[in-house]
C-alpha positions in Angstrom: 55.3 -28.3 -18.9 57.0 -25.9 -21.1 54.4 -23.3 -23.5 56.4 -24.7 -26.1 55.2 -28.6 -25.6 52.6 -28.8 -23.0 51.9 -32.4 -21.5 49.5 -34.4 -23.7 47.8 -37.3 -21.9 45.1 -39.9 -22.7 43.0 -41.4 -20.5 40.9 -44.6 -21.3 38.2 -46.8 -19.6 34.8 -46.3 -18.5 31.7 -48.1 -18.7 29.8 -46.7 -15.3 30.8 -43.8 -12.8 33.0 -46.2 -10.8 35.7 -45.4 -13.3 34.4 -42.1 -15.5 34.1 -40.1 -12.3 38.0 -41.3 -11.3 39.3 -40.6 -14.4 37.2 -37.0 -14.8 38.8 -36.4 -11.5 42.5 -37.6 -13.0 42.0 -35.4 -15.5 40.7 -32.0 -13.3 43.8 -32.3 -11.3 46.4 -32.7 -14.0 45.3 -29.5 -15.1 45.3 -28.0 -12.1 48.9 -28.2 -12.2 49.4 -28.4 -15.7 47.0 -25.7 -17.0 48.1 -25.7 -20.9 48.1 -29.7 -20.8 46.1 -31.3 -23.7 43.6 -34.3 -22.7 42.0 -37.0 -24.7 39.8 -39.5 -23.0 39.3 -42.8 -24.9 35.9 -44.5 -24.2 33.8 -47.2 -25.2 31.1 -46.2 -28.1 27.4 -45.8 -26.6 28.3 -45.9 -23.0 27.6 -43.0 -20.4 31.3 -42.1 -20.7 30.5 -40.7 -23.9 28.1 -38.3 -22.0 29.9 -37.5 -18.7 32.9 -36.8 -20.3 32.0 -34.2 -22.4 29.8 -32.8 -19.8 33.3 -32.2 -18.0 34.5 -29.9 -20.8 36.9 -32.7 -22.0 37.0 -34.0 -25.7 36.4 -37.7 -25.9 36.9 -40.6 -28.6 34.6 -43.8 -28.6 35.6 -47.1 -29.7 33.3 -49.6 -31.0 34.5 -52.0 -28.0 32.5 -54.6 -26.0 32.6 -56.9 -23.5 32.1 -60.5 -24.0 29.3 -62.8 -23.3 30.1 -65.8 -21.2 26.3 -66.6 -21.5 25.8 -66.2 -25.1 29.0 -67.1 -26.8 27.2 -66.7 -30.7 27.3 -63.3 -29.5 31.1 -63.5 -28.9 32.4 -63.5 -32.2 30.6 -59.8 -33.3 32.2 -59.1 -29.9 35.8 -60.4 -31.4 35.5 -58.2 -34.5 35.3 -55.4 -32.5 38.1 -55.5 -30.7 39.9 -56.0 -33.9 38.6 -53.0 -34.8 39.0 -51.3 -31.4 42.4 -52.1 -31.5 43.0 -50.5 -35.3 41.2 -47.5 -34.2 43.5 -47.1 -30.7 46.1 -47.4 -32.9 45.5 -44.8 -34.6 43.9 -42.2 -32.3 47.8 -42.7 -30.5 49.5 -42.0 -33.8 47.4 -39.3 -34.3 47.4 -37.4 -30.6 51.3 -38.0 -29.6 50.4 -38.8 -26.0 53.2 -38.6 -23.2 51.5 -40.5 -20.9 48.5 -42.9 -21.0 46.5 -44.0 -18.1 43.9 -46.6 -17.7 41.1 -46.2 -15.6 39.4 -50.4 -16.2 36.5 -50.8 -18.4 36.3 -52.2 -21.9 38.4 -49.3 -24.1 41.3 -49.1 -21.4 42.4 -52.5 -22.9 43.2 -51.6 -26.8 44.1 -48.1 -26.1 46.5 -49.0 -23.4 48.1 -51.8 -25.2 48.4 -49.1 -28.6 50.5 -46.4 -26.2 52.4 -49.2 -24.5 53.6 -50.5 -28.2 54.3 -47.1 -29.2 56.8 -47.0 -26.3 54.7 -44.5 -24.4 54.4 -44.9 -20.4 51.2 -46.3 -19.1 49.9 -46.0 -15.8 47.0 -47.7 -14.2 44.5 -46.8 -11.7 42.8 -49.2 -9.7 39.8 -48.5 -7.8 38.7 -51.8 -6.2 40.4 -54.0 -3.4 40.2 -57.3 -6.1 41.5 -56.1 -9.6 39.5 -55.7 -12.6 40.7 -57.9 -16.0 41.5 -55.4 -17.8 43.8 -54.1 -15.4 45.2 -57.1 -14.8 45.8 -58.0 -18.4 47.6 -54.6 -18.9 49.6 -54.4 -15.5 53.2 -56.1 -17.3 53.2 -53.1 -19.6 52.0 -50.4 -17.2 55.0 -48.1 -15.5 53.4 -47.5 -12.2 49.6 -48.8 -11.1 47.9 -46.5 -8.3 45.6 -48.7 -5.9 43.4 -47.5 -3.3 43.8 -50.8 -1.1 46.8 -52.6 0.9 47.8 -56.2 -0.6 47.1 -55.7 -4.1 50.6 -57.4 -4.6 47.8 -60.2 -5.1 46.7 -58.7 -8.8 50.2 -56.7 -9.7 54.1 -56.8 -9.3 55.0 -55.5 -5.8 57.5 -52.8 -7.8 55.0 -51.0 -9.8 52.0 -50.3 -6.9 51.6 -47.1 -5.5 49.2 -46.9 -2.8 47.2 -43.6 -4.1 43.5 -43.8 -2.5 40.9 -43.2 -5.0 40.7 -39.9 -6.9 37.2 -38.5 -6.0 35.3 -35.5 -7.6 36.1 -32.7 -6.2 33.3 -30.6 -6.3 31.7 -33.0 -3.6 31.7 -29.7 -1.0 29.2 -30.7 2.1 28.3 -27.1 3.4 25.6 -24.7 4.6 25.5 -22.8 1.2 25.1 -26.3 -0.5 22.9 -27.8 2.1 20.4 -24.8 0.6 20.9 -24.7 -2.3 20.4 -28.4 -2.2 16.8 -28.2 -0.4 15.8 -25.5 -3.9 17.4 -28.2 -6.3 15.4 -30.9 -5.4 12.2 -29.2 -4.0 12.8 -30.5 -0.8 11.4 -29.2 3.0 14.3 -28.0 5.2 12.2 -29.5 8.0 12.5 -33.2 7.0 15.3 -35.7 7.8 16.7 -36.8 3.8 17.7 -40.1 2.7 19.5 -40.4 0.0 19.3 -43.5 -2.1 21.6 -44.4 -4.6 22.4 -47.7 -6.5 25.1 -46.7 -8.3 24.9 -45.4 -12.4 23.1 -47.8 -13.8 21.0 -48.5 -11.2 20.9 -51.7 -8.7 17.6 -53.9 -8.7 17.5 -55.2 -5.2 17.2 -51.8 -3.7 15.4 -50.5 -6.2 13.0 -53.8 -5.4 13.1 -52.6 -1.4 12.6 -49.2 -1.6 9.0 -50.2 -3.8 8.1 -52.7 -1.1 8.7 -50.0 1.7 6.7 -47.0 0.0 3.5 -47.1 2.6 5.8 -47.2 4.8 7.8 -44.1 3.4 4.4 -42.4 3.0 3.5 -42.4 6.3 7.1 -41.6 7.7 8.2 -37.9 8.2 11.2 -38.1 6.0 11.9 -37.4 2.1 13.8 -39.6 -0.3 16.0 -39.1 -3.2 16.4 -41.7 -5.1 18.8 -42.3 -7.9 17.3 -45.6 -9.4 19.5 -46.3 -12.3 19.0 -45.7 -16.6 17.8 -49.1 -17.0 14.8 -49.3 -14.5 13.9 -45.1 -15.0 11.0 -45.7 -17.0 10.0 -48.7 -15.1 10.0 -46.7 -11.7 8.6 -43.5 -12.8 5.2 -45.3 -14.5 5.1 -47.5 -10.9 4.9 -43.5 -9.6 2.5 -42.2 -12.0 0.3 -44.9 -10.8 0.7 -43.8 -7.5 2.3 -46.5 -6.2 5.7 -44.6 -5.5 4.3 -41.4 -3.0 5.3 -38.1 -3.3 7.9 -37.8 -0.4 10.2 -39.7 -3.1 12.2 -37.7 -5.4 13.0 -40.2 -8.5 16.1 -39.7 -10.6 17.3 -41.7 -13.3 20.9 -40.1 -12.5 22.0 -37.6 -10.3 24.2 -34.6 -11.8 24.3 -32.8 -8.3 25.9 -35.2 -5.9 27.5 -32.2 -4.7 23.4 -30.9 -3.6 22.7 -34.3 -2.6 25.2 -35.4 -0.5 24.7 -31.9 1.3 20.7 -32.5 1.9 21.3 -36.1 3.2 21.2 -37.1 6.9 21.7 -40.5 5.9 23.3 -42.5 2.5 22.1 -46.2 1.5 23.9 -46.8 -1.1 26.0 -49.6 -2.7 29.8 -50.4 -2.1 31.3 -49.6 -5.1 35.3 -48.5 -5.0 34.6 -44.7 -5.9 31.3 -44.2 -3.6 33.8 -45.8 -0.3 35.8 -43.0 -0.8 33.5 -40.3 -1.2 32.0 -41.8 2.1 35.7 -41.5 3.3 35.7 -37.9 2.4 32.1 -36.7 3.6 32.0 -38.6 6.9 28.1 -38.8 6.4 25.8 -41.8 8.0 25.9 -44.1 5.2 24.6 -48.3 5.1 26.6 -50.0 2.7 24.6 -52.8 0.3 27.3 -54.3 -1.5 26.1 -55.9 -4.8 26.5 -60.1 -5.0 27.2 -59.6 -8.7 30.6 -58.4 -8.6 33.8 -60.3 -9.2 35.0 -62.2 -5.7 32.3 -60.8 -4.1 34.5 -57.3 -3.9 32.0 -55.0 -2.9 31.7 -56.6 0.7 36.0 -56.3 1.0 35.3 -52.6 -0.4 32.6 -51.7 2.5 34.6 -53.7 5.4 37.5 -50.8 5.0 34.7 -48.5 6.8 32.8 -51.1 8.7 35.8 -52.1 10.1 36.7 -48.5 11.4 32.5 -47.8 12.4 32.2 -45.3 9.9 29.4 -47.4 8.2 26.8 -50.1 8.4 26.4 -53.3 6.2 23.4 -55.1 5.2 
């Protein structure tokens, strides 16, 4: 773009690192190319977007967005009269920041913001990580320009005309090499001389492995190797009292969250890990020994169609 008007761009969505770390990396190579472009990220109010984001050296706005309750439908109506709200406050934050381009990433504050820049007559483009669409992406796909998918036959979800097969954006400081392999073994603490598994349930953490890994510790204890083990926000405390009873051995590394990937994925002779859209193509990318666990609470079961596109080519495992 021209130093006069450089290119202004929102991007919206989030919820977990499936879509944050997409969209970080959306917005990484727009200004590799566009240096003097201006980017606002749109996110939903309390969730980790509101952290990562930042972290990125972007500038972020939160909506007061949820997503609703098909268990508790009481719950639904506060959940309704934040939408409304959502959506003033979209409207707004697009009147206010001009964009030229908006691009939804799925998640709960893609939906108002999206919908605000499409009625504003401002092109929307969607990014899809998974093989079945998300709602959100669904419901905003008629208004969207172009929609970027990472899997064949998505004509399923979208109109044939708008899909562009893309892959996934992926984070690109995810370098596997002997000066990260290293410094890796110093981040962590770890001995060079051990084989490493990595463990990692995704960014909020996945119960089921989270259950195995605690049933397999004696085992783990008496084994040669070291783990690191990204257990998830919502069961941190819960794993790291089970370890200051003793009952998680030291040959475990526990993390809430890992900020390194970059050190991890460097230190690890083998990845179990869950099947989410944005972890398959980091797999893609690295080429490491992984074991795919896809999680049965998913829509469509989609985890399993993501992991078959590298069981299917032996370039993973599935349990």
């Amino acid at each position: 773009m021209s130093a006069l008007k450089p290119l202004r761009v929102i991007i919206s969505g989030g919820g977990t690192g499936g879509h944050i770390f997409p969209a970080i990396s959306i917005a990484n190579a727009i200004k590799e190319r566009w240096s003097d472009a201006e980017i606002l990220f749109v996110g939903a109010e309390n969730r980790m977007e509101m952290e990562r984001v930042p972290a990125a050296g972007y500038t972020i706005v939160g909506l007061p967005v949820a997503g609703f309750d098909r268990k508790n439908l009481l719950k639904n109506v506060s959940v309704a009269v934040k939408l409304l709200k959502s959506m003033r406050k979209a409207r707004a934050i697009v009147a206010s920041f001009k964009p030229d381009i908006a691009v939804g990433v799925g998640g709960y504050a893609s939906g108002p913001t999206l919908r605000a820049a499409a009625a504003k007559g401002v092109p929307t483009v969607l990014q899809e990580q998974n093989s079945y669409a998300g709602v959100t992406n669904k419901m905003l796909a008629q208004k969207a320009a172009k929609i970027c998918v990472a899997y064949e036959g998505m004509e399923r979800f979208f109109p044939k005309e708008k899909i562009v097969l893309t892959g996934n954006p992926t984070r690109q400081d995810l370098v596997v090499s002997e000066e990260n392999r290293q410094k890796g073994y110093t981040y962590f603490g770890l001995n060079p001389e051990r084989k490493t598994i990595l463990l990692v349930g995704g960014s909020l953490g996945a119960r089921t492995l989270n259950e195995s890994i605690i049933g397999s510790c004696s085992d783990i204890q008496k084994s040669d190797v070291q783990v690191i083990w990204q257990c998830g926000k919502y069961y941190f405390k819960e794993m790291s009292d089970l370890q200051a009873q003793g009952r998680i051995p030291g040959n475990v590394y526990l993390f809430d969250f890992l900020s390194r990937m970059d050190y991890a994925y460097s230190v690890a002779d083998l990845v179990i890990s869950r099947a989410g859209a944005g972890s398959i193509s980091e797999f893609s990318l690295l080429g490491k020994p992984v074991i795919l666990v896809p999680s049965p609470n998913v829509a469509e079961d989609h985890q399993t169609q993501n992991a078959m596109a590298l069981v299917k080519r032996n370039a993973a495992m599935m349990v």
